[in-house]
N, C-alpha and C positions, 0 to 999 in steps of 0.2 A: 174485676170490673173491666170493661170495654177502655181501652186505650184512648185518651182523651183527641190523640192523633187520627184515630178511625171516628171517633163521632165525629170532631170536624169533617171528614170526609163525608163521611155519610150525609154532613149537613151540606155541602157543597153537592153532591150527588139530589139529594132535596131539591134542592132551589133550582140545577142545570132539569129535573124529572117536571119540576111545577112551571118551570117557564114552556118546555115542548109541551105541556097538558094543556097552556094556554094556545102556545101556535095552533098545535091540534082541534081544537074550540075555534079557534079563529078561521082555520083552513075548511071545515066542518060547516061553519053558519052559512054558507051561501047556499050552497049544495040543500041542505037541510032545509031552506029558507023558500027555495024556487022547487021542490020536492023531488028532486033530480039527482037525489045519494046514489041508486041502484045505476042511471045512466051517464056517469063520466066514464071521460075517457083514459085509460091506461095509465098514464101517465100521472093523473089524480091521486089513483090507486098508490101507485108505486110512493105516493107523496105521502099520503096515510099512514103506510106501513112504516117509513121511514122514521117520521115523527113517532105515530107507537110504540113500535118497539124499542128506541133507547128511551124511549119516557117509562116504560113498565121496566128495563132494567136498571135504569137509577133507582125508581120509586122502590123495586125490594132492595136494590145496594141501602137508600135509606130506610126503611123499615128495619133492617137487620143491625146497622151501624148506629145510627142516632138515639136511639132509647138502650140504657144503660145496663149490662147486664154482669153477675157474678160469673167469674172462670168456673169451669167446669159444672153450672148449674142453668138451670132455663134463663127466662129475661125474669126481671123481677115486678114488682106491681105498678110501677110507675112508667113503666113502661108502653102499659097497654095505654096508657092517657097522648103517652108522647107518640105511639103508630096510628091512635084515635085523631091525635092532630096533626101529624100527618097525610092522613086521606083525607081529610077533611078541607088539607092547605091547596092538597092536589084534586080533590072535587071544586073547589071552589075558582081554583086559576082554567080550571077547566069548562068552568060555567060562565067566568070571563069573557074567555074566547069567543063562547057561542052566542055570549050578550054583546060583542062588541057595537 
């Protein structure tokens, strides 16, 4: 089984991936809003990617961490339900954002 010490990580990894998927949605609605995604400026950009990319490498830290799996075999069936709600936690903090 996955180390009860690395799930709670993984779940801490979750929550730090679902809160940046929110800012991301947040920082996303106005731009998106006034049709103006393709024409910021530089520095938008760089804000984008910031937010992105540690929100996609927490969200695999957790997909891999948080759903419990036997040593030396794949994850197990219960698994797929708890990575199912996890994209789901992080689609939704992400639709947040865009709703604010």
């Amino acid at each position: 089984m996955t180390p009860l010490i690395l799930r709670m990580l993984g779940a801490v990894a979750g929550g730090g991936s679902a809160i940046l998927c929110w800012f991301l949605g947040h920082t996303l609605a106005g731009p998106l809003r006034q049709g103006k995604l393709f024409s910021l400026p530089p520095s938008q950009y760089a804000l984008l990617a910031f937010l992105l990319v540690p929100a996609l490498i927490l969200a695999v830290v957790a997909l891999f961490w948080v759903p419990p799996r036997v040593s030396g075999e794949g994850p197990l069936p219960e698994g797929r339900r708890w990575r199912l709600a996890l994209v789901l936690v992080f689609a939704a903090a992400l639709a947040s954002g865009l709703a604010r």
